[in-house]
Every structure is written in structure tokens, then in C-alpha cells.
ZAKOLFI-63104 format. One record per atom (N, C-alpha, C, CB): x negated, y, z negated; atom name. Coordinates in Angstrom, 2 decimals. Glycine has a CB too. Layout:
! ZAKOLFI-63104
{site {X Y Z} CA}
...
! end
This chain:
! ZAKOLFI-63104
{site {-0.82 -1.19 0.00} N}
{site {0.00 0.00 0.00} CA}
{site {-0.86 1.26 0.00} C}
{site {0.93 0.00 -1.20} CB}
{site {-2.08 1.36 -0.55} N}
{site {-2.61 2.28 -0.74} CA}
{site {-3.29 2.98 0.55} C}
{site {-3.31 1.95 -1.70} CB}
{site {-3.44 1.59 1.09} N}
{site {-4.29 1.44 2.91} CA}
{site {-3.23 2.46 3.85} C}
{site {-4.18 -0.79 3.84} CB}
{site {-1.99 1.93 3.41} N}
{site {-0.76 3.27 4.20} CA}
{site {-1.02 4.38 4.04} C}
{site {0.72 3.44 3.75} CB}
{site {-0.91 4.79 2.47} N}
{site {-0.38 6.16 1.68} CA}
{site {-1.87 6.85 2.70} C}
{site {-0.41 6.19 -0.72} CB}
{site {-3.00 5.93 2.58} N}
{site {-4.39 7.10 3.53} CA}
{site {-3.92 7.24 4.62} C}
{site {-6.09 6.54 3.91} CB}
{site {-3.74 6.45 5.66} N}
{site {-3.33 6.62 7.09} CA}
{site {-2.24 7.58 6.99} C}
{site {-2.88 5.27 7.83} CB}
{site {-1.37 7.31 6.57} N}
{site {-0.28 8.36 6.41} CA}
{site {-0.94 10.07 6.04} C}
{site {0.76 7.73 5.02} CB}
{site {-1.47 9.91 4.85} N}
{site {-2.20 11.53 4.81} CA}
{site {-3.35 11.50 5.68} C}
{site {-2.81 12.07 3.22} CB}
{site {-3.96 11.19 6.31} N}
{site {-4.92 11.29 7.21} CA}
{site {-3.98 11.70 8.72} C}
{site {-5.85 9.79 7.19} CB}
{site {-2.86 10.80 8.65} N}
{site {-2.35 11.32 9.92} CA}
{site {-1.29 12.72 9.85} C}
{site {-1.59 10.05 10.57} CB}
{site {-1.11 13.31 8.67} N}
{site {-0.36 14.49 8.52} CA}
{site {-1.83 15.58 8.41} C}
{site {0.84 14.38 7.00} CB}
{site {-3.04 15.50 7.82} N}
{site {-3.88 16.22 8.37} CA}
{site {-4.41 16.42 9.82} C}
{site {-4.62 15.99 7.78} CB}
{site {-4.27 15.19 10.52} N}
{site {-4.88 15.12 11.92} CA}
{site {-4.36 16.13 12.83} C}
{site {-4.65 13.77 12.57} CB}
{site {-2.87 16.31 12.35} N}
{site {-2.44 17.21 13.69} CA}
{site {-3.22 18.82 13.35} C}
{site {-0.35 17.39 13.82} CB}
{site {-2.76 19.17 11.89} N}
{site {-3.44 20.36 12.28} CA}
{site {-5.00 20.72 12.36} C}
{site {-2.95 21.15 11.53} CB}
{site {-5.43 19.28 12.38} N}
{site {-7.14 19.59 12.94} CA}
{site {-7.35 19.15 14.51} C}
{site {-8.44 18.50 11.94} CB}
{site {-6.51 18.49 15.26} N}
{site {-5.85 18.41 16.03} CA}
{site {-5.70 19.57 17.00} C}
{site {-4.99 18.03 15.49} CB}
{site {-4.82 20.49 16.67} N}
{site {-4.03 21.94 17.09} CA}
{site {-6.05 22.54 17.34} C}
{site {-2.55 23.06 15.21} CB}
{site {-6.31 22.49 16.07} N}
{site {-7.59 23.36 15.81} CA}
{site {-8.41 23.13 17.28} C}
{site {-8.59 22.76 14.29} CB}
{site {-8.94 21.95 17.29} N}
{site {-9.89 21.16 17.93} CA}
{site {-9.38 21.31 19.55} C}
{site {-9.90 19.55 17.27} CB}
{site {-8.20 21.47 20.20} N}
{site {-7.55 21.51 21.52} CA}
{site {-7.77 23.18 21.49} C}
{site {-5.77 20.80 21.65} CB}
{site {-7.53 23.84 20.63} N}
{site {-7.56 25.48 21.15} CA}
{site {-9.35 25.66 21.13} C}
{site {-6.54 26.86 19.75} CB}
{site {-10.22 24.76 20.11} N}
{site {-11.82 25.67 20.34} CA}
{site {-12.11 24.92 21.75} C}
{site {-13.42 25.31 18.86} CB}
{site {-11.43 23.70 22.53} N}
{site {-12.03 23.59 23.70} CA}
{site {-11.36 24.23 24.32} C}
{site {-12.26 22.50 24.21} CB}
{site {-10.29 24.75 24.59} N}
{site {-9.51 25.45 25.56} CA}
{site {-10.63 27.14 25.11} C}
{site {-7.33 25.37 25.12} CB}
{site {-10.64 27.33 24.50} N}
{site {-11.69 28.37 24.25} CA}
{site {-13.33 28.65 24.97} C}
{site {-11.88 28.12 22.90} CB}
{site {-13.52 27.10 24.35} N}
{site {-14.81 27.05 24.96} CA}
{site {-15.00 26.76 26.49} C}
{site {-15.50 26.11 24.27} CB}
{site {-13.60 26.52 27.25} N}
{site {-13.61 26.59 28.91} CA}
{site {-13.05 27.67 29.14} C}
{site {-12.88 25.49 29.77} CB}
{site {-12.68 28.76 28.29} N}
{site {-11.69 30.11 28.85} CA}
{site {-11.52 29.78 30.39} C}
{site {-12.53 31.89 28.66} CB}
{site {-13.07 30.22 30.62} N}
{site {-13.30 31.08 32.16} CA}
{site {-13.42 30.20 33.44} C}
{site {-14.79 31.99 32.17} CB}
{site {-13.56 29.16 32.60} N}
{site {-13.11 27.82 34.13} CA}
{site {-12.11 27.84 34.36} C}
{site {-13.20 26.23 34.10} CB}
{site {-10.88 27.71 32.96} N}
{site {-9.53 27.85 32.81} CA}
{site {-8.94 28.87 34.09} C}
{site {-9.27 28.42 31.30} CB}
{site {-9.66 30.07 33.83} N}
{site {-8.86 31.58 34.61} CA}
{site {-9.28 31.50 35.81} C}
{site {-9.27 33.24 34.08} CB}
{site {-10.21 30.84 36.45} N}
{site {-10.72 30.91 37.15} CA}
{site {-10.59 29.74 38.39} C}
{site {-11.61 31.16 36.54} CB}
{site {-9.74 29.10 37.56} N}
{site {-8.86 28.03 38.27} CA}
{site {-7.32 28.61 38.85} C}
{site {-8.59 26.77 37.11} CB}
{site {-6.84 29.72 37.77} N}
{site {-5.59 30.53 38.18} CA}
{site {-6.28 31.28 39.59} C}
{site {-4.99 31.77 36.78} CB}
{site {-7.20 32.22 39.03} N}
{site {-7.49 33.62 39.90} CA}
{site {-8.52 33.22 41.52} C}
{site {-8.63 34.87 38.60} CB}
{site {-9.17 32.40 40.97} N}
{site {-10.07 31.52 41.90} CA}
{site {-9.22 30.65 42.51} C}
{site {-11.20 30.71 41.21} CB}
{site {-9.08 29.49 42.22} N}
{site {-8.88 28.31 43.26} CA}
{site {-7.25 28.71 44.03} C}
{site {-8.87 26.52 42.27} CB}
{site {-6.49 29.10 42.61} N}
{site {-4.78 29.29 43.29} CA}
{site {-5.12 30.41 44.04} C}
{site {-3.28 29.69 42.11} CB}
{site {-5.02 31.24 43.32} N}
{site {-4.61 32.65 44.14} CA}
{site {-5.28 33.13 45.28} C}
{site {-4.72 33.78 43.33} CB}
{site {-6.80 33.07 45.32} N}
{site {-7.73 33.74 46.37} CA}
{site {-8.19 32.38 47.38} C}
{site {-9.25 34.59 45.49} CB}
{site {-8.51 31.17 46.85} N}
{site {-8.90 29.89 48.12} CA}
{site {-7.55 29.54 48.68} C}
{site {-9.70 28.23 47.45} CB}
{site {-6.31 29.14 48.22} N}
{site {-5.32 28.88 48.46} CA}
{site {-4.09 29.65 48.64} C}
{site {-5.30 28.27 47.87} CB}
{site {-3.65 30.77 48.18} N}
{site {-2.81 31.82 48.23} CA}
{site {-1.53 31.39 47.76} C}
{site {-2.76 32.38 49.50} CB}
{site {-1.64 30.16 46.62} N}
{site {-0.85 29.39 46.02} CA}
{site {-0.19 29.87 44.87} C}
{site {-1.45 28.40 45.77} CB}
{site {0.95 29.99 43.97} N}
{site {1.59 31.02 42.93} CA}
{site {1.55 29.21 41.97} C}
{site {3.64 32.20 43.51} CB}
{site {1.91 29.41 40.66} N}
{site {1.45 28.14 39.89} CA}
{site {2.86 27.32 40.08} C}
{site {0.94 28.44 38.09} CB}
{site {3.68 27.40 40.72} N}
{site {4.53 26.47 41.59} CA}
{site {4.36 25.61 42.64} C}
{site {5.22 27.01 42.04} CB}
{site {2.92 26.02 43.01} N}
{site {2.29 25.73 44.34} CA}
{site {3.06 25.89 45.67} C}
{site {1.85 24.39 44.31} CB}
{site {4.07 27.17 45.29} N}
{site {4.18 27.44 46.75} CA}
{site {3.33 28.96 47.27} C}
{site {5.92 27.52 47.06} CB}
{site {3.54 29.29 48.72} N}
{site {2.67 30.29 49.16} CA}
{site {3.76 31.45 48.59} C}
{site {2.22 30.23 50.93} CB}
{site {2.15 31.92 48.29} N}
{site {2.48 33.60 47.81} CA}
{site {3.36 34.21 48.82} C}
{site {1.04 34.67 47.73} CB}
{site {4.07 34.52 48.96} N}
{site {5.43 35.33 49.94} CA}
{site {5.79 36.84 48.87} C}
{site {7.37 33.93 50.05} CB}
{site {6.00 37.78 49.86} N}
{site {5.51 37.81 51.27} CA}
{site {4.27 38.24 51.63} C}
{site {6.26 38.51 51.99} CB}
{site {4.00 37.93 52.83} N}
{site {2.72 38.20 53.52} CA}
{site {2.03 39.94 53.76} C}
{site {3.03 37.50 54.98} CB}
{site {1.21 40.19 53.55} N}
{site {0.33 41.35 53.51} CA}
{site {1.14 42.27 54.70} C}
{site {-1.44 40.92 53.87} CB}
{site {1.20 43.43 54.69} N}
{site {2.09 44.33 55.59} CA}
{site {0.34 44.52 56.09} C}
{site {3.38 45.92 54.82} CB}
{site {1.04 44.59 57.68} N}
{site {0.10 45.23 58.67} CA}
{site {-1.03 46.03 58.48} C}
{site {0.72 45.91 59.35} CB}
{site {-0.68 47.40 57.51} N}
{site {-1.87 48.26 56.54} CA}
{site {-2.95 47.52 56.14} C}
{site {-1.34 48.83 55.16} CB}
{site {-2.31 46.40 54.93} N}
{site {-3.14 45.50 54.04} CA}
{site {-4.20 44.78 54.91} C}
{site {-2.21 44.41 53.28} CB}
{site {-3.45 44.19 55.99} N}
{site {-4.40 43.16 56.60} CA}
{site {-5.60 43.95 57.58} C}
{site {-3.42 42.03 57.56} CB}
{site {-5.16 45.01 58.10} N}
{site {-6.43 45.73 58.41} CA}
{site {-7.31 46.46 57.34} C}
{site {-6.09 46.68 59.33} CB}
{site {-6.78 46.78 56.54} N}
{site {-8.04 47.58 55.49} CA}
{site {-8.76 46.26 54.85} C}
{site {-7.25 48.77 53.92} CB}
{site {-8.16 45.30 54.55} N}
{site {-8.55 43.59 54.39} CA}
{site {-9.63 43.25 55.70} C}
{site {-6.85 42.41 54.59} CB}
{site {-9.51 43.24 56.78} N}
{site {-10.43 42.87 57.67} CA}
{site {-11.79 43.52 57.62} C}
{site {-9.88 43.03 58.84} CB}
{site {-11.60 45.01 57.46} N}
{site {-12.92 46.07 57.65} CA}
{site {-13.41 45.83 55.90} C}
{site {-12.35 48.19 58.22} CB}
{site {-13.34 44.77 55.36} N}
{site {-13.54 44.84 54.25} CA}
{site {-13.88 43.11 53.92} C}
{site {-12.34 45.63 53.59} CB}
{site {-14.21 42.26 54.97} N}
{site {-14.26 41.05 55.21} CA}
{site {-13.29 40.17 54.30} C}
{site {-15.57 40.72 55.13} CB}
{site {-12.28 40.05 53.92} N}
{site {-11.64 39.29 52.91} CA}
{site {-10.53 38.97 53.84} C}
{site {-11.28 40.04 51.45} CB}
{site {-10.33 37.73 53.09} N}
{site {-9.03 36.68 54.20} CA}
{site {-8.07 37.72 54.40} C}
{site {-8.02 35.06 53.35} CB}
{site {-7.12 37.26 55.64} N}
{site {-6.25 38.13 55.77} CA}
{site {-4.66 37.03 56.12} C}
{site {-6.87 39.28 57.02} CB}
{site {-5.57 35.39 56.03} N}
{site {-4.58 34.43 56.37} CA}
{site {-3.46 34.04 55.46} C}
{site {-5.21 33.36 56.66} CB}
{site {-3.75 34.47 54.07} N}
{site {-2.93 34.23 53.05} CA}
{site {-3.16 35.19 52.15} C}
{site {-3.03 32.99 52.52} CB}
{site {-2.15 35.20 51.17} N}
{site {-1.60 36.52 50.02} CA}
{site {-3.42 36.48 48.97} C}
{site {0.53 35.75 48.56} CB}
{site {-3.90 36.99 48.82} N}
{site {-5.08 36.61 47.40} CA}
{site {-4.54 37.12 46.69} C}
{site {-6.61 37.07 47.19} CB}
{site {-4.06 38.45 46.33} N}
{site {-3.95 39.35 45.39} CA}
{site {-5.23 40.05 44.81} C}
{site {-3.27 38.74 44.45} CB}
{site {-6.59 39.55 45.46} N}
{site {-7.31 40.51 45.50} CA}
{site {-8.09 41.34 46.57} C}
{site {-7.86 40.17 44.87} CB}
{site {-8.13 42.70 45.70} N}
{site {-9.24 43.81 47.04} CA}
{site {-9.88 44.20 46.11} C}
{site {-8.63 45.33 48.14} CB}
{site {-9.35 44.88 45.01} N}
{site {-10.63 45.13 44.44} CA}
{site {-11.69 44.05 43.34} C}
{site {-10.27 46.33 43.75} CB}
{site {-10.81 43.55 43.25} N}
{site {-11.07 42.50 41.80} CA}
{site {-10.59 42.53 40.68} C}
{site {-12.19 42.46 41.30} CB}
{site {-9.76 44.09 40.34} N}
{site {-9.39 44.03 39.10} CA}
{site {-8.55 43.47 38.43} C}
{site {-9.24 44.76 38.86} CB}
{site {-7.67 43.28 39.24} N}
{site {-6.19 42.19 38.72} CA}
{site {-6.80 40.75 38.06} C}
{site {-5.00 41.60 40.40} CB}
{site {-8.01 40.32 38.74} N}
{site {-8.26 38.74 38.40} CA}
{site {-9.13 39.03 37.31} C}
{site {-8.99 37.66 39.64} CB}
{site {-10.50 40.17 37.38} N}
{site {-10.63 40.54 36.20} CA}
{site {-10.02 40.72 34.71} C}
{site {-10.85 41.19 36.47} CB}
{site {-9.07 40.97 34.95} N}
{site {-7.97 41.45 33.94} CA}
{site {-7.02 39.67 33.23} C}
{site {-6.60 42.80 35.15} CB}
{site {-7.69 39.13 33.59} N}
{site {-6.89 37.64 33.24} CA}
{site {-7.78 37.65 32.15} C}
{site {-6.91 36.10 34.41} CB}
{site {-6.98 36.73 31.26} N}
{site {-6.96 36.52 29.88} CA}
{site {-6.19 35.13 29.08} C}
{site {-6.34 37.78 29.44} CB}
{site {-6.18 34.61 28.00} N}
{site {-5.53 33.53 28.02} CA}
{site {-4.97 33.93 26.40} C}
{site {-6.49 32.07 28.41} CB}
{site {-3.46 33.94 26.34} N}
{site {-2.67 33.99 24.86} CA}
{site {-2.84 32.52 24.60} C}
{site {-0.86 34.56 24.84} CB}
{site {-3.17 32.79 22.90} N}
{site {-2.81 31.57 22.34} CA}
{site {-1.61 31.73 21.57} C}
{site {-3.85 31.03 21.54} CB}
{site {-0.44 30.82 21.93} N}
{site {0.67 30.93 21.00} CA}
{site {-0.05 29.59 20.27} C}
{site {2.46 30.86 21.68} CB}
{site {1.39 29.43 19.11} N}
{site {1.28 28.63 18.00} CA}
{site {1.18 27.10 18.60} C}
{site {2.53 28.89 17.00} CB}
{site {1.71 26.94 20.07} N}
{site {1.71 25.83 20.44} CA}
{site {1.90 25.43 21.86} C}
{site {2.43 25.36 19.76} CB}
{site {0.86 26.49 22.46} N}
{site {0.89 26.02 23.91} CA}
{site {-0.46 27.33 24.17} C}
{site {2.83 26.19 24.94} CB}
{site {-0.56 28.29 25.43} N}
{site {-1.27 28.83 25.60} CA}
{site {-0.86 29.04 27.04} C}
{site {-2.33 28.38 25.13} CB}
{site {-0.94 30.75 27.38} N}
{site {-0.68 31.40 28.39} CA}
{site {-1.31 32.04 29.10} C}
{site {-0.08 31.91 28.25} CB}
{site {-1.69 32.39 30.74} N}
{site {-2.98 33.08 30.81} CA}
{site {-1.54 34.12 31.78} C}
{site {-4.84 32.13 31.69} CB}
{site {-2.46 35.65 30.79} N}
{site {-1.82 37.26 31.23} CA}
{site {-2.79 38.06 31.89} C}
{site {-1.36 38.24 29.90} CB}
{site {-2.43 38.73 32.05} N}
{site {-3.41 40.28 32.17} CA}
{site {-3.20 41.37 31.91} C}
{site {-3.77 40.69 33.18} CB}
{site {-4.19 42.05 31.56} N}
{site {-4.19 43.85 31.12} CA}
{site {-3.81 44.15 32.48} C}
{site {-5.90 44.80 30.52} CB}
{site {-3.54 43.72 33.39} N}
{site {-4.13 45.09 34.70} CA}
{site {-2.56 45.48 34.79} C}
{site {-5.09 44.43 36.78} CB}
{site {-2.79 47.29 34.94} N}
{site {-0.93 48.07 34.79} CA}
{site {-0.20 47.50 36.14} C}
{site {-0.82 50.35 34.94} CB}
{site {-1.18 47.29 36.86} N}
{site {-0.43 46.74 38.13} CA}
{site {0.72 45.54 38.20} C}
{site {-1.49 46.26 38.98} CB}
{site {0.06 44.41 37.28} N}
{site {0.95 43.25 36.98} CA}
{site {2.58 43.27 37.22} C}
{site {0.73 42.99 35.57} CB}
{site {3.39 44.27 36.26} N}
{site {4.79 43.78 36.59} CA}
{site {4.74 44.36 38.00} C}
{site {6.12 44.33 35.56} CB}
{site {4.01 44.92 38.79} N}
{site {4.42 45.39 40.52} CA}
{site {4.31 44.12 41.13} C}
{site {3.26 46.60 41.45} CB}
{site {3.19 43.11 40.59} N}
{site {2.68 42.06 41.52} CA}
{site {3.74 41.53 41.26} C}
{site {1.38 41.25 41.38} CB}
{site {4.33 40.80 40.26} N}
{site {4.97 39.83 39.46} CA}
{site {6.15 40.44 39.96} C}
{site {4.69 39.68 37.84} CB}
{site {6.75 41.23 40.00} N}
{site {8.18 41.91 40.45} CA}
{site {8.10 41.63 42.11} C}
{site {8.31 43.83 40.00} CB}
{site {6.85 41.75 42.64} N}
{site {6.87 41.52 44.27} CA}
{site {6.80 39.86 44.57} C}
{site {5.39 42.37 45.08} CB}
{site {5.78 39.19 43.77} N}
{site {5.49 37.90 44.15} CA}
{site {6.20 37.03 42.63} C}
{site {3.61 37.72 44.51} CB}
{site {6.49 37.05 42.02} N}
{site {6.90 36.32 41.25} CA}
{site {5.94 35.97 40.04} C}
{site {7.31 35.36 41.94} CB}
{site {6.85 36.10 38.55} N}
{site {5.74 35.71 37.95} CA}
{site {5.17 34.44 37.58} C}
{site {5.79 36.22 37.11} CB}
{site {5.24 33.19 38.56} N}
{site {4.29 32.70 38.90} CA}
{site {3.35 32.22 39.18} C}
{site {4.25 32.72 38.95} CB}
{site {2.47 33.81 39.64} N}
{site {1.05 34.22 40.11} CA}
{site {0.01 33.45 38.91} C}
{site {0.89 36.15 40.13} CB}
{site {1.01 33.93 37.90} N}
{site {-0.04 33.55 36.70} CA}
{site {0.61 32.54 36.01} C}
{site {-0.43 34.76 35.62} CB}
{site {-0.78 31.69 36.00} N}
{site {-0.85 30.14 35.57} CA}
{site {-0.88 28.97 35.82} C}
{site {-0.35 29.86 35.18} CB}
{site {-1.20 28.10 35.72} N}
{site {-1.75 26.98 36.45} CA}
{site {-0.96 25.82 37.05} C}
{site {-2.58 26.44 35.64} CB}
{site {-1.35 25.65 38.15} N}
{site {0.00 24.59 38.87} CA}
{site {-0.53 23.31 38.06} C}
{site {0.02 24.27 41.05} CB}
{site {0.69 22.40 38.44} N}
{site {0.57 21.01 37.65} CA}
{site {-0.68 20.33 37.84} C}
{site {1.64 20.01 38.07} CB}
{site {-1.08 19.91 39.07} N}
{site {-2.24 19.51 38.97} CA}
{site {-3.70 20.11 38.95} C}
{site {-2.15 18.90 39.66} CB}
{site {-3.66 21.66 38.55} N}
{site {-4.56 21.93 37.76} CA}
{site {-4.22 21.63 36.03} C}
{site {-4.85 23.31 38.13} CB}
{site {-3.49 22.23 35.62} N}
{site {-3.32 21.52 34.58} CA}
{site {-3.44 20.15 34.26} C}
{site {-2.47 21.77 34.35} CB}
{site {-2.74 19.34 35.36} N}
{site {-3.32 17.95 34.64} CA}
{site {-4.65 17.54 34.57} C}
{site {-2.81 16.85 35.20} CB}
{site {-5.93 18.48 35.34} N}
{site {-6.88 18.43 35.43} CA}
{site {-7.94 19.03 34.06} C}
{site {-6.85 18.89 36.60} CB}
{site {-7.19 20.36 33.36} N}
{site {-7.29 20.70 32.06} CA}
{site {-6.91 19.18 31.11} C}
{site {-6.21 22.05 31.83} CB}
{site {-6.04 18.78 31.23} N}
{site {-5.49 18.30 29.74} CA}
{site {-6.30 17.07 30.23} C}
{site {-3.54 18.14 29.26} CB}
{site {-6.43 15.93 31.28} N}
{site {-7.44 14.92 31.38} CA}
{site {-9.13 15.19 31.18} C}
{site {-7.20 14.41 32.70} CB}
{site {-9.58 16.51 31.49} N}
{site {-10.96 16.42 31.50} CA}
{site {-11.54 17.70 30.51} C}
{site {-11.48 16.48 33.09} CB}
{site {-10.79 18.12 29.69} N}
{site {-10.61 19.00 28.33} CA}
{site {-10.17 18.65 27.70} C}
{site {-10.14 19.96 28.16} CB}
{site {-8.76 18.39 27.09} N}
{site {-7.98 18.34 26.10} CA}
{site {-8.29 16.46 25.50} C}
{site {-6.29 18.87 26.73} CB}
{site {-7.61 15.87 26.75} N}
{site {-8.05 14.29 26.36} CA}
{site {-9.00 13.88 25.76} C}
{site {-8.25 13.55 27.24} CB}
{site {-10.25 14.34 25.87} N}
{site {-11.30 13.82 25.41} CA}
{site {-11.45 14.26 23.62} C}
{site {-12.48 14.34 26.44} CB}
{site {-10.66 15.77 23.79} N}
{site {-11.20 15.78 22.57} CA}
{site {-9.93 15.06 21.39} C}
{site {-11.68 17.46 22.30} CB}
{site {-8.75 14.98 21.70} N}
{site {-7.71 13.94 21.00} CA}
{site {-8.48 12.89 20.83} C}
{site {-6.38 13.50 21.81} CB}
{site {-8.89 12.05 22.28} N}
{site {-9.76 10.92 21.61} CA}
{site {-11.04 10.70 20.73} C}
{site {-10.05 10.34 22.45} CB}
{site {-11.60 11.91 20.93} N}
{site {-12.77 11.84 19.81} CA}
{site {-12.05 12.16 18.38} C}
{site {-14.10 13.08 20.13} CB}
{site {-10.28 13.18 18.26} N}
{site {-10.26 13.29 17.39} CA}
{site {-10.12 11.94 16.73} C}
{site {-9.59 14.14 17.28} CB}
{site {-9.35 10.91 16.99} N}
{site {-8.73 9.98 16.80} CA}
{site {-9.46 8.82 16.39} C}
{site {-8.08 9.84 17.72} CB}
{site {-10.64 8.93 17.37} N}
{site {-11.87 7.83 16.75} CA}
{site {-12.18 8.31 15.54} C}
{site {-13.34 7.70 17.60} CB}
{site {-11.65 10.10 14.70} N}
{site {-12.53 9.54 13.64} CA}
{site {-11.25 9.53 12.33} C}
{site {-14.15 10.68 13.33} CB}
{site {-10.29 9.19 12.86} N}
{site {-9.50 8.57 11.58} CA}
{site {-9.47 7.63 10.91} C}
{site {-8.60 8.44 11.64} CB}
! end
């Protein structure tokens, strides 16, 4: 009986060392994290975290000041200058985690393209939680 009563308090401590241990690695990858939003979705792919295409497409203006300025003109990035992707950031709520941005521009993007833009499609995420998060549950777990 006593062999329970430990497992039992060992497993009501685990979660909140648990919680702990999933936010210092989500921490300690911030910028792969954002950079999977701002990088791979938005600017290689022109993908919103639904994985559909950014709609609508660059007005005529955009795509020429975009050309004399070498940057794709085949799909939405959302960037010219850099600052919008600069401006990414990641909230930690109590039990999940959100990536925002400072930049004032945001509700224009998000009101034009949807908000979306920001955050990670499923299979980036499942790519976070298998090759971040997983590993460290299982190391938590080996040491109960």
C-alpha cells in the first residue's frame, strides 16, 4: 500500500514539474519555434497556420516595389521590411502557448489575411510536440 500512496504523490507532483519542464524547452527553442511561423509558413510557403494560401494576392503596386527589391512576388510573405516577423513573440498561458506580435500593423494584416497568419500549422506543430515536447515527457517519466 505504501508502494501506491508514492506513485500516487509522485504522480500528482509530476504534472506540475511536467508543465515546468515543456515550457523551459519550448523556451529554450523560442526562435526555431517563430521561425517556423514567420520563416517556413509565411515567407517559403505563403501558407496562414490552416495551411491554406495567404489570400488575397499582392495588388499590382506591391508586386512591383517587391520585384525592384528582389523578394518573391509568387505568393503573399507578409514581408518587405522584416518588421512584422521581427515582432513575433511567443505567450505563455497557463496551459498552452501562443505566438503574437508587437508590430501596430498586426490587426491590418490579421483583419486583411486572417488571424491565422500567426501560428503553427498542424504539422509543424506535430513536429514541435514529437521532437521537443516528447522527449522531454519521456525523460520526465523515466525519472518517476
Amino acid at each position: 500500500m505504501d508502494k501506491l500512496r508514492n506513485l500516487i504523490t509522485k504522480l500528482k507532483q509530476f504534472e506540475g514539474t511536467l508543465i515546468q519542464a515543456i515550457e523551459k524547452a519550448i523556451r529554450d527553442n523560442e526562435e526555431f519555434i517563430l521561425a517556423l511561423n514567420y520563416e517556413d509558413q509565411l515567407y517559403d510557403k505563403g501558407i496562414r497556420n490552416d495551411s491554406k494560401k495567404i489570400v488575397p494576392s499582392y495588388a499590382e503596386s506591391t508586386i512591383k516595389r517587391k520585384k525592384r527589391k528582389n523578394q518573391p512576388t509568387g505568393r503573399v510573405t507578409l514581408r518587405d521590411e522584416n518588421i512584422f516577423h521581427r515582432s513575433f513573440y511567443i505567450y505563455y498561458g497557463s496551459d498552452n502557448f501562443e505566438i503574437m506580435t508587437t508590430d501596430p500593423i498586426e490587426p491590418f494584416l490579421t483583419y486583411r489575411y486572417g488571424e491565422q497568419i500567426l501560428g503553427l500549422t498542424d504539422e509543424n506543430l506535430r513536429y514541435v510536440i514529437e521532437k521537443i515536447i516528447a522527449p522531454v515527457i519521456i525523460e520526465k517519466l523515466k525519472e518517476l
